[in-house]
SEBALO-713044 format. One line per 4 residues: number of its first residue (from 1); their letters; for each residue x, y, z of N, C-alpha, C. Coordinates in Angstrom, 2 decimals. Atoms other than C-alpha are relative to their C-alpha. Layout:
<recs>
NUM> a> X,Y,Z,X,Y,Z,X,Y,Z | ...
</recs>
This chain:
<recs>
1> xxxx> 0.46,1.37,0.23,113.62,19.83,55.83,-0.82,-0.01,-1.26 | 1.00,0.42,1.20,111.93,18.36,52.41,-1.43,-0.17,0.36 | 1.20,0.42,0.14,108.25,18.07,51.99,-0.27,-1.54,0.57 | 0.26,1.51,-0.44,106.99,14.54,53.49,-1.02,-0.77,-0.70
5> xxxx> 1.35,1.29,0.82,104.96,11.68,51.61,-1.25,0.25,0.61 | 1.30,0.17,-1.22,101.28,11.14,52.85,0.59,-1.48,0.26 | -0.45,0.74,-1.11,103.11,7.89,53.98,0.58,0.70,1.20 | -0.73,-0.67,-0.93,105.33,9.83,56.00,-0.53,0.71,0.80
9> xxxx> 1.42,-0.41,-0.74,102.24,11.85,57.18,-0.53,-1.02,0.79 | 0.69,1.17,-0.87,100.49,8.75,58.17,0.80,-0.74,1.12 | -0.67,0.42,-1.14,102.84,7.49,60.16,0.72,0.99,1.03 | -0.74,-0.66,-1.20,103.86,10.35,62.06,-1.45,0.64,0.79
13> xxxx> 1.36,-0.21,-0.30,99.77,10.92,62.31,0.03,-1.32,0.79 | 0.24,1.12,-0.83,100.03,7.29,63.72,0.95,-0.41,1.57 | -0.72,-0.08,-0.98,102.74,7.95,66.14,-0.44,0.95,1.05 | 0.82,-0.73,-0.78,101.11,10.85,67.43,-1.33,-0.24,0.96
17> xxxx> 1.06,0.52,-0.43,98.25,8.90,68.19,0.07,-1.40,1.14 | -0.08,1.28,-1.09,99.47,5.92,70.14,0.54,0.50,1.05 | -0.49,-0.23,-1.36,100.61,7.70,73.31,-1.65,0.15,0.59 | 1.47,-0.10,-0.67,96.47,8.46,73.52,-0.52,-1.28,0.15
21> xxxx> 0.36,1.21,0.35,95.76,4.69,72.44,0.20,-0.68,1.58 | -0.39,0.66,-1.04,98.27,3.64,75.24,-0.44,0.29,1.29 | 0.56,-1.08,-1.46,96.88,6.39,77.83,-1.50,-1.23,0.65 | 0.88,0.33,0.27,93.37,4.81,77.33,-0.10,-2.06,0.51
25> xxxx> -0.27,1.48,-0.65,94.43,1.02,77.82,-0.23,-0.81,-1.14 | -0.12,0.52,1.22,94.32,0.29,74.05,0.83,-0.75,-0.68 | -0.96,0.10,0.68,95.77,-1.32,71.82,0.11,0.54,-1.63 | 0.22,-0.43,1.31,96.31,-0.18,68.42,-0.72,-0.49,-0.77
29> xxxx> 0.49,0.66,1.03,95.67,-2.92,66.67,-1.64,-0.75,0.55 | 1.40,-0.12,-0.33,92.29,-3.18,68.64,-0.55,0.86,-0.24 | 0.49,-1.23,0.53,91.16,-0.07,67.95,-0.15,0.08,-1.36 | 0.24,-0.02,1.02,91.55,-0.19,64.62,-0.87,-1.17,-0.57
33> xxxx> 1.05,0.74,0.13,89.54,-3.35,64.23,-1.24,0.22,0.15 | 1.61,0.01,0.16,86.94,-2.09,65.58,-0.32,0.76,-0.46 | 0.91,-1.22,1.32,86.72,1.10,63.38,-0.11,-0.91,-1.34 | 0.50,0.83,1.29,86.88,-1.50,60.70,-1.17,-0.71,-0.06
37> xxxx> 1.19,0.46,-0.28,84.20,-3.31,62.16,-1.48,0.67,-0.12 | 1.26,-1.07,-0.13,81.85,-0.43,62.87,-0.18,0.45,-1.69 | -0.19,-0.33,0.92,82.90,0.55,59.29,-0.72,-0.98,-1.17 | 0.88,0.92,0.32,81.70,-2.93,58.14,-1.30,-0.09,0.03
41> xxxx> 0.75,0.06,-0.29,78.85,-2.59,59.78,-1.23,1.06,-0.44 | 0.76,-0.97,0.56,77.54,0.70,58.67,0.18,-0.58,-1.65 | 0.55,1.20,1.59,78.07,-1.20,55.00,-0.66,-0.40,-0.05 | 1.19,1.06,-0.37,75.97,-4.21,56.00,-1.53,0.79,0.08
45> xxxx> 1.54,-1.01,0.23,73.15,-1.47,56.93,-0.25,0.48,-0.90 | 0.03,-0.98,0.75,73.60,0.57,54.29,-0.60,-0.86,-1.63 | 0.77,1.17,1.03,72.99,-2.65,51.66,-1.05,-0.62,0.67 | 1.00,0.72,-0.90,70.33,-3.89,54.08,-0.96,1.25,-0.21
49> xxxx> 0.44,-0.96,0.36,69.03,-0.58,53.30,-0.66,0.13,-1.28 | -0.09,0.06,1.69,69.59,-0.02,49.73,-0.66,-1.46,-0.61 | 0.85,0.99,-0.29,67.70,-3.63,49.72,-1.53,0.43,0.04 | 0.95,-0.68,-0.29,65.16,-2.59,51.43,-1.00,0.87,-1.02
53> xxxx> 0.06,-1.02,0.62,64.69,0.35,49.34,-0.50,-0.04,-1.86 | 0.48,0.69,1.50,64.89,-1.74,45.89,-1.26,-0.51,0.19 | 1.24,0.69,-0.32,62.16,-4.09,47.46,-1.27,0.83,-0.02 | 1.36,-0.60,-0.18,59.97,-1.19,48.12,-0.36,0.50,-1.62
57> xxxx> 0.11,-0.21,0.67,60.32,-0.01,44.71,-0.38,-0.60,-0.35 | 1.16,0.93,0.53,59.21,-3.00,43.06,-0.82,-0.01,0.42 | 1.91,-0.34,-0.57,56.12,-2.79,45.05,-0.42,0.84,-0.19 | 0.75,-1.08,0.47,55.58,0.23,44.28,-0.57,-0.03,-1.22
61> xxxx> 0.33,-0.49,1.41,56.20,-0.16,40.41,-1.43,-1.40,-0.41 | 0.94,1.03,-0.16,53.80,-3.46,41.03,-1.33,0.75,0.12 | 1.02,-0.62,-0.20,51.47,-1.64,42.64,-0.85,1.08,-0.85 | 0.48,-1.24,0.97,51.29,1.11,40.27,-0.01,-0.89,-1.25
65> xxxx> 0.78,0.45,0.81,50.78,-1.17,37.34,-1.16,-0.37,0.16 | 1.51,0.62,-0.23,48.03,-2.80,39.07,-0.96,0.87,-0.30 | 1.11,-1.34,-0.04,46.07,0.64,39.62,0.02,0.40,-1.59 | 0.29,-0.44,0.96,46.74,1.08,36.16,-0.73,-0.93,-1.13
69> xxxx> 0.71,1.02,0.54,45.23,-1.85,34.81,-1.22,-0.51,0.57 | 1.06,0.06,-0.74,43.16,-1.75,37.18,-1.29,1.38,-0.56 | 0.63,-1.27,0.61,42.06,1.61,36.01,-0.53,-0.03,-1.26 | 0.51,0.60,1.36,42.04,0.28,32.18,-1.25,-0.66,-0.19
73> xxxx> 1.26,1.07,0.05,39.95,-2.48,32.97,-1.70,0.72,0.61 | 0.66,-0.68,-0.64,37.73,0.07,35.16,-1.41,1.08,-1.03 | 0.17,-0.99,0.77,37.26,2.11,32.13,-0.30,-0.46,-1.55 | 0.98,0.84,1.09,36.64,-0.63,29.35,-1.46,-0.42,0.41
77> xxxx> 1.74,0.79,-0.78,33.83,-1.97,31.93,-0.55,0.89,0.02 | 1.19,-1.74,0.41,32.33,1.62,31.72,-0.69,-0.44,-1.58 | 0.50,0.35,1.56,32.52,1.27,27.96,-0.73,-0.74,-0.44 | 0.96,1.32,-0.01,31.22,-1.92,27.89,-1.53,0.36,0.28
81> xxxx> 1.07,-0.34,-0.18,28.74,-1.13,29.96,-0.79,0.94,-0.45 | 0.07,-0.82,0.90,27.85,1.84,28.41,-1.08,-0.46,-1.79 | 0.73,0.39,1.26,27.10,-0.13,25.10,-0.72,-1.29,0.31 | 1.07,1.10,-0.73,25.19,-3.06,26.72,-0.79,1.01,-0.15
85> xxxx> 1.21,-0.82,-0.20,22.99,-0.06,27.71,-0.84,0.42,-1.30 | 0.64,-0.14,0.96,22.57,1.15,24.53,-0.52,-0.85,-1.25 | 1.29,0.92,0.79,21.68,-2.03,22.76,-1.35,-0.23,0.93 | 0.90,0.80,-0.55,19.63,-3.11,25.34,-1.35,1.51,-0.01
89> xxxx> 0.69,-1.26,0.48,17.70,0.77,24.64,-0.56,-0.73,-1.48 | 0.25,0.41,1.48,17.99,-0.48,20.88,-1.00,-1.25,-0.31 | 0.86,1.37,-0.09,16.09,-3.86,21.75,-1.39,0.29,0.81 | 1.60,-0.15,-0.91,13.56,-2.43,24.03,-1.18,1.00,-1.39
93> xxxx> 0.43,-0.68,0.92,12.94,0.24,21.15,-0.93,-0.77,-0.98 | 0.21,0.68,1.03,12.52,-2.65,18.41,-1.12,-0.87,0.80 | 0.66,1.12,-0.84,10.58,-4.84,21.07,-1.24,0.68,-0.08 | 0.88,-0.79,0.20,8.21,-1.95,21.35,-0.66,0.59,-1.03
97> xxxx> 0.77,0.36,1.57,7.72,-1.82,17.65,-0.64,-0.65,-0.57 | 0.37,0.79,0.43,7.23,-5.01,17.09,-1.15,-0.50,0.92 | 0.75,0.07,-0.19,4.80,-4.79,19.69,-1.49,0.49,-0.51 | 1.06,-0.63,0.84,2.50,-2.54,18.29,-0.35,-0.24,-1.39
101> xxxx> 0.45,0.40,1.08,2.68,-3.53,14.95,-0.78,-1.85,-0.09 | 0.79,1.58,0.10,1.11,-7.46,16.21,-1.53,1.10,0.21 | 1.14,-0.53,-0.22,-1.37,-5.03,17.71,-0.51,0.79,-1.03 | 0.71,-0.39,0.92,-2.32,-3.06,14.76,-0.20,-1.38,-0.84
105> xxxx> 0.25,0.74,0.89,-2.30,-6.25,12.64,-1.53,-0.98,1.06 | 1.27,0.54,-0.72,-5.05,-7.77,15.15,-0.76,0.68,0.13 | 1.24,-0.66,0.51,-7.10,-5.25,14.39,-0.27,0.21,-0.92 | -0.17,-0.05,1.51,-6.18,-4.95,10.83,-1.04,-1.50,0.17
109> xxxx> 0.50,1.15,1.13,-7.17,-8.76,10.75,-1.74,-0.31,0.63 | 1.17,0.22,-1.04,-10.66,-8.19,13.21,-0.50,1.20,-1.19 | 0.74,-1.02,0.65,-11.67,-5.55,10.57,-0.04,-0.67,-1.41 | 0.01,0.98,1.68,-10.52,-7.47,7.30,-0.79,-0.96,-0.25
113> xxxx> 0.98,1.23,-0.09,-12.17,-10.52,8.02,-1.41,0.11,-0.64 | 1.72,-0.77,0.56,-16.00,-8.85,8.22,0.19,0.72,-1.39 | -0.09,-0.64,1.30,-14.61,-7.07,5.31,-0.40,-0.73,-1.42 | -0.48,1.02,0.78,-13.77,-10.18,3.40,-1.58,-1.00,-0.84
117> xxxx> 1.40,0.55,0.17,-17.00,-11.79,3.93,-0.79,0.60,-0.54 | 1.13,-0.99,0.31,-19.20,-8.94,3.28,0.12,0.07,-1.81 | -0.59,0.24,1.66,-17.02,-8.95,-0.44,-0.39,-1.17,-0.41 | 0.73,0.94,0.62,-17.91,-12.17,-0.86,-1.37,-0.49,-0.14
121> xxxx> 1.49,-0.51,-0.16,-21.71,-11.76,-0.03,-0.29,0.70,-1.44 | 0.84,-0.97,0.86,-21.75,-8.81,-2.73,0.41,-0.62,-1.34 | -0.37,0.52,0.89,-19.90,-10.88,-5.04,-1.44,-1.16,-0.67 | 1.51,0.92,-0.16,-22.75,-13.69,-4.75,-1.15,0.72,-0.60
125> xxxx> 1.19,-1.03,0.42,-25.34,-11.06,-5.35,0.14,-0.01,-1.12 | -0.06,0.21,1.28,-23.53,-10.13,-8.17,-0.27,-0.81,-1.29 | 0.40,1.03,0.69,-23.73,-13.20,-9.78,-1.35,-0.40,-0.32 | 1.41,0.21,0.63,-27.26,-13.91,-9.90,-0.80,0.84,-0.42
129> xxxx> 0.86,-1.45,0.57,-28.12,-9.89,-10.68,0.75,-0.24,-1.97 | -1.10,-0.54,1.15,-25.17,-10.50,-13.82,-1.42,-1.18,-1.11 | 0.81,0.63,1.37,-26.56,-12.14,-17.23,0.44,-1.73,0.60 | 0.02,1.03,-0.45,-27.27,-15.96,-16.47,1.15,-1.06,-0.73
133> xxxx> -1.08,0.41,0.99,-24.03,-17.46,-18.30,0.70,-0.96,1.45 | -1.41,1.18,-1.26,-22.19,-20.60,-16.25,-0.24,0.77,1.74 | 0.69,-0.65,-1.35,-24.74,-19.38,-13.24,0.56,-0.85,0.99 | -0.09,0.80,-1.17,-24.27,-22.82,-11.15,1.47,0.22,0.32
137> xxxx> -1.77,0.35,-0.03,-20.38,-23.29,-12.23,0.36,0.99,1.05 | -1.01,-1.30,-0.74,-19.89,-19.44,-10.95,-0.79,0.08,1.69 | 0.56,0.11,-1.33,-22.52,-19.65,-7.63,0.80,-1.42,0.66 | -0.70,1.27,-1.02,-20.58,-22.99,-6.86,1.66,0.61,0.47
141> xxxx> -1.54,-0.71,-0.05,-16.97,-20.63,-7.19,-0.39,0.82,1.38 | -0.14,-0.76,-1.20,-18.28,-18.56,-4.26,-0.22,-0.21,1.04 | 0.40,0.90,-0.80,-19.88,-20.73,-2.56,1.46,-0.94,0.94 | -1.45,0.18,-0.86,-16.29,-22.12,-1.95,1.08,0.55,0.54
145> xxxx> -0.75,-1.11,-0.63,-14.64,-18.83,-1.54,-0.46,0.11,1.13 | 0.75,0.00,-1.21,-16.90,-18.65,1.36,0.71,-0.68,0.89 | -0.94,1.09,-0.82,-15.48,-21.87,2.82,1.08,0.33,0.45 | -1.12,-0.18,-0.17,-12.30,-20.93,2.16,0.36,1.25,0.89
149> xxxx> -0.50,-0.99,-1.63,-12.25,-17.70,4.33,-0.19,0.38,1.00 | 0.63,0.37,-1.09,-14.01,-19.34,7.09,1.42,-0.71,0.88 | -1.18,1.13,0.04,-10.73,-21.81,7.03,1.14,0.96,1.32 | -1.10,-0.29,-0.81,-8.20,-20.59,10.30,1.17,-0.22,-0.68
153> xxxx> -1.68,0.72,0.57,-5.30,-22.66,8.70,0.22,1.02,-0.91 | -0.59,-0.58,0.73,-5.05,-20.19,5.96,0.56,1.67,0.54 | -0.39,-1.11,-0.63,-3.48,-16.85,6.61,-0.83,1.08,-0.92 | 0.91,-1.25,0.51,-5.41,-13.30,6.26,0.44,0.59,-1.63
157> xxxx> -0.42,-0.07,1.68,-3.44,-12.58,2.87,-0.39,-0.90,-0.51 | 0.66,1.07,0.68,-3.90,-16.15,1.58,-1.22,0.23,-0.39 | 1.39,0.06,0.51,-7.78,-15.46,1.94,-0.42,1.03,-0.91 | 0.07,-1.38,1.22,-7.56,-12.24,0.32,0.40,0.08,-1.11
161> xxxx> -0.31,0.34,1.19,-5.67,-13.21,-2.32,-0.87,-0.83,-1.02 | 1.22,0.81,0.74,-8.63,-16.17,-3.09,-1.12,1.02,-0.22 | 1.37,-1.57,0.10,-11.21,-12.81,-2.69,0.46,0.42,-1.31 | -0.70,-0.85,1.25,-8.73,-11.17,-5.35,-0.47,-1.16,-0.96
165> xxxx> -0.22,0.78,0.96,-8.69,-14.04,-7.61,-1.34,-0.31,-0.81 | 1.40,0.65,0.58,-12.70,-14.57,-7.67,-0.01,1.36,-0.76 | 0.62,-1.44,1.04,-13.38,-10.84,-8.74,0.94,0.03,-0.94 | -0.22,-0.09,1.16,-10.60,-11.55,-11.43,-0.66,-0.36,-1.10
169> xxxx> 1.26,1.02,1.00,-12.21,-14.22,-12.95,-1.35,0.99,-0.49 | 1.28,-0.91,0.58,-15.77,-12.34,-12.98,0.52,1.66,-0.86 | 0.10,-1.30,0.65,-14.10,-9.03,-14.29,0.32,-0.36,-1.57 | -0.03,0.45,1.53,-12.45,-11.15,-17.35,-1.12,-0.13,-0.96
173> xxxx> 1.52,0.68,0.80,-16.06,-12.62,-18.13,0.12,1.67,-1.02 | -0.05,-1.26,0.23,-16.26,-8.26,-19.02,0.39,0.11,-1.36 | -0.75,-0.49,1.67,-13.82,-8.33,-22.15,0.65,-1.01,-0.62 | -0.02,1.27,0.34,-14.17,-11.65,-23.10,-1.01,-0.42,-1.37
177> xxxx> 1.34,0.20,1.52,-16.40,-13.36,-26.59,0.30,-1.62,0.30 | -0.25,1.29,-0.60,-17.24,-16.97,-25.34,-1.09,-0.70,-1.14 | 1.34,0.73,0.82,-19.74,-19.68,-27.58,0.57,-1.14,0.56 | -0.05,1.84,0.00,-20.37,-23.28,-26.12,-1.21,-0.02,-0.26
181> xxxx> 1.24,0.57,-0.07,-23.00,-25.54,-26.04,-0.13,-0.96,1.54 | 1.01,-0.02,-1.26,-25.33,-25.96,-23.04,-1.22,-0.40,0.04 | 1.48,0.11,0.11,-28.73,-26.96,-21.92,-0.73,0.93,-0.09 | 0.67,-0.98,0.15,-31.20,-24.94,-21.87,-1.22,-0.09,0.71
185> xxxx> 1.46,0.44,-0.30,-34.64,-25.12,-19.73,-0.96,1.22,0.13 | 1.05,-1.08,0.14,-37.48,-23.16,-21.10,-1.43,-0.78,0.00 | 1.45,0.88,0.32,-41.32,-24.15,-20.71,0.38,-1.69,0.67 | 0.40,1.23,-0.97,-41.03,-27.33,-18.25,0.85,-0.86,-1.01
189> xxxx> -0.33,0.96,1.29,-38.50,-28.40,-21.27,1.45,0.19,0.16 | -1.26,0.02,0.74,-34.82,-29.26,-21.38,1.08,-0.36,-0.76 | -1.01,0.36,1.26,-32.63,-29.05,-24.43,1.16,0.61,-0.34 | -1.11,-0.67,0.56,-29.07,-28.32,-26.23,-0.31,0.83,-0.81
193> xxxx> -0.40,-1.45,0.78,-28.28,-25.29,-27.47,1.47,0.70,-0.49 | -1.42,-0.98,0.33,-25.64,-22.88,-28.69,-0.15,1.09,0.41 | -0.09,-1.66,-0.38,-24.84,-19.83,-26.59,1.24,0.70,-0.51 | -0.92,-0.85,0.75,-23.26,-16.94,-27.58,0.26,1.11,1.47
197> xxxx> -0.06,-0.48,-0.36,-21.67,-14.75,-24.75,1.13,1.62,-0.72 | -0.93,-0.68,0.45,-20.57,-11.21,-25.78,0.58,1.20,1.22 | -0.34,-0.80,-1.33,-18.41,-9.83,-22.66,-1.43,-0.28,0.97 | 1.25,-0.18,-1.31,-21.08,-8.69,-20.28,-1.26,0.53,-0.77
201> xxxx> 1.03,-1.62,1.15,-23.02,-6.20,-23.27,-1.02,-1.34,-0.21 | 1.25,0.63,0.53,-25.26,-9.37,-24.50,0.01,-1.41,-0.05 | 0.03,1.18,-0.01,-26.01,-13.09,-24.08,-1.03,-0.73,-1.08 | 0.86,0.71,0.98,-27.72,-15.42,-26.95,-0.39,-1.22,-0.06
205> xxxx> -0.25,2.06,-0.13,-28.42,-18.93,-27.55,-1.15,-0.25,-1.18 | 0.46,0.37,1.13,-29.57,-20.47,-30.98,0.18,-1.44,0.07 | 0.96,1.68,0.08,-31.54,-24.11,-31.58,1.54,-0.36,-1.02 | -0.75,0.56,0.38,-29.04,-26.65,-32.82,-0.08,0.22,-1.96
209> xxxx> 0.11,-0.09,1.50,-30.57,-26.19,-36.39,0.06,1.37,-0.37 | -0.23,-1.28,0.41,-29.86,-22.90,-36.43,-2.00,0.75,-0.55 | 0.95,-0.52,0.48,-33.56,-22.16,-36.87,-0.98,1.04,0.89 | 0.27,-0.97,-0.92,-34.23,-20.10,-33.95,0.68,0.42,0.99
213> xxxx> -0.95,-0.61,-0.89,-32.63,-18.01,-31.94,-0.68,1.25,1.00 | 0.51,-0.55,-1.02,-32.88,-15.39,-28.58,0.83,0.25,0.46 | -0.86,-0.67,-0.92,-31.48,-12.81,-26.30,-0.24,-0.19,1.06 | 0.25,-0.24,-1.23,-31.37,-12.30,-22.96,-0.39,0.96,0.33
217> xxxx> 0.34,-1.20,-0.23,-33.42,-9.58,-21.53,0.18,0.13,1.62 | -0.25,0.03,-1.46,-31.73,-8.30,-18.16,-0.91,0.60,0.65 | 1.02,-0.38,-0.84,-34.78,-6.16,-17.34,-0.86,-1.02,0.48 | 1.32,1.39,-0.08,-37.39,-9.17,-17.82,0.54,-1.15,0.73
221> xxxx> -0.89,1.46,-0.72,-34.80,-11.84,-16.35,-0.73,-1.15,-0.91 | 0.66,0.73,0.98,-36.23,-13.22,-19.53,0.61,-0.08,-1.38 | 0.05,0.51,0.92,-35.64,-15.02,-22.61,-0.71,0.63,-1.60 | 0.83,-0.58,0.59,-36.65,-12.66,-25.98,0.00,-0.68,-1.18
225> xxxx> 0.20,0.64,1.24,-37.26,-14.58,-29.16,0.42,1.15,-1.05 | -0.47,-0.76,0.83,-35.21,-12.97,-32.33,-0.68,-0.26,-1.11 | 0.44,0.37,1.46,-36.38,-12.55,-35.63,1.07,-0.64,-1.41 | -1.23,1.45,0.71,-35.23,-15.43,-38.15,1.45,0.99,-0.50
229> xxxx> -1.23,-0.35,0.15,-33.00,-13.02,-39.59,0.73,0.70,0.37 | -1.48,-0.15,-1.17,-30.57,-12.59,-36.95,0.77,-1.20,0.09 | -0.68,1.39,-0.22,-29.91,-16.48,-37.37,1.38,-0.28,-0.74 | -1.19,0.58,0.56,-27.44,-16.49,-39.77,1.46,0.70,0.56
233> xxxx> -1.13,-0.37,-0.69,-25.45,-13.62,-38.24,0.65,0.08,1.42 | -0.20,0.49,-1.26,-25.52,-14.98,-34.70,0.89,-1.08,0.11 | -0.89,0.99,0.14,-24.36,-18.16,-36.17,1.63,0.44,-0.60 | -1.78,-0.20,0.51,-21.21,-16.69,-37.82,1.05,0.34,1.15
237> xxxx> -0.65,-0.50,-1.43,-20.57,-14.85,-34.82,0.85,-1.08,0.91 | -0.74,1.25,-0.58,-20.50,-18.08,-32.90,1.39,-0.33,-0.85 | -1.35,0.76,1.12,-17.96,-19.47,-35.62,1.49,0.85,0.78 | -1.35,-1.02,0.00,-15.86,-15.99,-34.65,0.78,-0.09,1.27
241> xxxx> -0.08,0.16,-1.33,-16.28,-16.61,-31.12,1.23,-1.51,0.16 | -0.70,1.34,0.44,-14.37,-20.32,-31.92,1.20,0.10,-0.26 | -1.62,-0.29,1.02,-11.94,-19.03,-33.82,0.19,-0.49,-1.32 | 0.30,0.61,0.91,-13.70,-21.09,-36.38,0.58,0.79,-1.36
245> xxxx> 0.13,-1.50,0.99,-13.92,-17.36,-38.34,0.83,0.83,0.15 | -1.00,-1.53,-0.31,-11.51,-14.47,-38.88,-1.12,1.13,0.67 | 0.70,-1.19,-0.81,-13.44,-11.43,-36.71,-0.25,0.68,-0.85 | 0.61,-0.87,1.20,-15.42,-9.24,-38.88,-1.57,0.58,0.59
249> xxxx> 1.27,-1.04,-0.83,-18.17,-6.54,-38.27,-1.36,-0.75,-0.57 | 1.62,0.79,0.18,-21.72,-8.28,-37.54,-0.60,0.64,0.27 | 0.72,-0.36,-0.20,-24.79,-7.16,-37.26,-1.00,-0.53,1.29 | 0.38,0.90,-0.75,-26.43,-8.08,-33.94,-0.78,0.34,0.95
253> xxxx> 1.03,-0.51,-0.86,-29.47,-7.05,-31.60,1.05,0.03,1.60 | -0.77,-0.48,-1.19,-27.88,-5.50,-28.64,-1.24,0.51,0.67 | 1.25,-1.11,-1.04,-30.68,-4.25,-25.62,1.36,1.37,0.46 | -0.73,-1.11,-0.55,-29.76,-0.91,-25.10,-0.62,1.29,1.25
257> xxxx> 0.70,-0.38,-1.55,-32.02,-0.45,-21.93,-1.64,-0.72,-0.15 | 1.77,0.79,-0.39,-36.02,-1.05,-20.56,-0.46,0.62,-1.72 | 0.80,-0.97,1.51,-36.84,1.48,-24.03,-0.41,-1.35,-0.85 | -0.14,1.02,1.39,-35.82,-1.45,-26.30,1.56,-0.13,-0.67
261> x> -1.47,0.97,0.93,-33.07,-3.39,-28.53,0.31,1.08,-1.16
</recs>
C-alpha cells in the first residue's frame, strides 16, 4: 500500500474514534463542540488574563513614575530646604552684625557727644586767650556751634563736621595778612582805627592820621604804644595787606616773648 495523506490519517483517526463516541452515548458532532467550546473558553481566559496582566502593568509603570517623581520632588525639597537654611544662617549672621554695629555706634555717639562739647569749650577758651582780632564776631561763632550740637535733629557727623569747620576757620586766621578798619576802646574812649593783623605772630592798629600807632602785647593783654617811626611802615604794610601794594620786605616790631619786642 502507498503512504497516506494526513487527510487520510485524519479520517481513519476519526473512524477509529467513533465506535468509542458511540459506546459512550455521544455524538460526534457533540463532542467536538464542546472541545471547541472548552477551547474557546480557555481563549476567553487567557485574553481575560493577558488583560489583566496589561492593566497591572500600567499600574505598575504609573506607580513607578509616581515614586519617581515623587522621589525628585523629595530631593529638590531637601535642596531647597537645604538653601533656605543657609540663607536664613546668612541673615541671622548679617542681622547679628548689624546688631552690634547700632550698638557700638551708641556708644561711639554717648562718648562723641561729651567729646564734642568739651572741643567746643576749649575752642571758646581759645578765643579769648588768642590776640583780640574780630573777638565778639568769633565768641558769637561758638557761641552758636554750641547751639548747634545741643540740636537732636542734626546727626552726630553733621555736628562734627560744624566742630570741624569752626577750628578751620580759626586755624586760617594762622597764615593769613588781614587790615580793616574798626573801633577801638581805649581810656573810657571809642574811636576808628586801622588794624593790621599779621597771621597769629602780631596784631596793630594805627590812628586814622596815621600819626600814631600800637601793638598788641599778649603777655600784658595790653595795648603798647610804637615809636612814630614805625608809622610809615605799618601803614604800607596795611596797603600790602589790601592788595593796595605789591608785597615787599618791611620792617616791623614783632614781640618775641615777656623779654621784649
Amino acid at each position: 500500500m502507498g503512504a497516506k495523506t494526513p487527510q487520510q490519517l485524519l479520517a481513519c483517526l476519526w473512524l477509529c474514534m467513533l465506535p468509542s463516541f458511540v459506546a459512550y452515548g455521544q455524538s460526534p458532532d457533540a463532542t467536538l463542540d464542546e472541545s471547541l467550546e472548552r477551547v474557546a473558553e480557555t481563549n476567553r481566559s487567557a485574553a481575560d488574563s493577558q488583560r489583566k496582566i496589561d492593566s497591572l502593568s500600567r499600574e505598575t509603570r504609573i506607580l513607578l513614575e509616581e515614586y519617581r517623581s515623587l522621589r525628585e520632588s523629595s530631593e529638590y525639597q531637601q535642596a531647597f530646604t537645604r538653601e533656605l537654611e543657609q540663607l536664613q544662617e546668612s541673615q541671622d549672621a548679617r542681622i547679628e552684625s548689624l546688631n552690634r554695629q547700632i550698638a557700638q555706634a551708641r556708644i561711639t555717639r554717648q562718648r562723641i557727644l561729651p567729646l564734642m562739647r568739651a572741643m567746643a569749650d576749649a575752642l571758646e577758651q581759645f578765643v579769648l586767650l588768642d590776640l583780640p582780632f574780630h573777638q565778639e564776631e568769633r565768641l558769637a561763632g561758638v557761641l552758636q556751634l554750641k547751639q548747634r550740637l545741643d540740636r537732636p535733629d542734626l546727626s552726630v557727623s553733621a555736628r562734627f563736621r560744624l566742630l570741624l569747620e569752626a577750628y578751620q576757620i580759626e586755624q586760617n586766621y594762622g597764615t593769613t595778612l588781614e587790615a580793616w578798619r574798626g573801633p577801638l576802646s581805649l581810656g573810657g574812649e571809642t574811636r576808628s582805627v586801622e588794624y593790621l593783623r599779621l597771621g597769629r605772630t602780631a596784631y596793630y592798629y594805627q590812628s586814622l592820621d596815621r600819626q600814631s600807632s600800637a601793638y598788641w602785647d599778649p603777655a600784658g593783654r595790653s595795648w603798647i604804644t610804637l615809636s612814630p617811626e614805625h608809622n610809615r611802615a605799618l601803614a604800607q604794610a596795611m596797603r600790602v595787606a589790601r592788595k593796595q601794594a605789591a608785597p615787599q620786605l618791611l620792617s616791623l616790631p614783632v614781640m618775641a616773648g615777656e623779654s621784649g619786642s
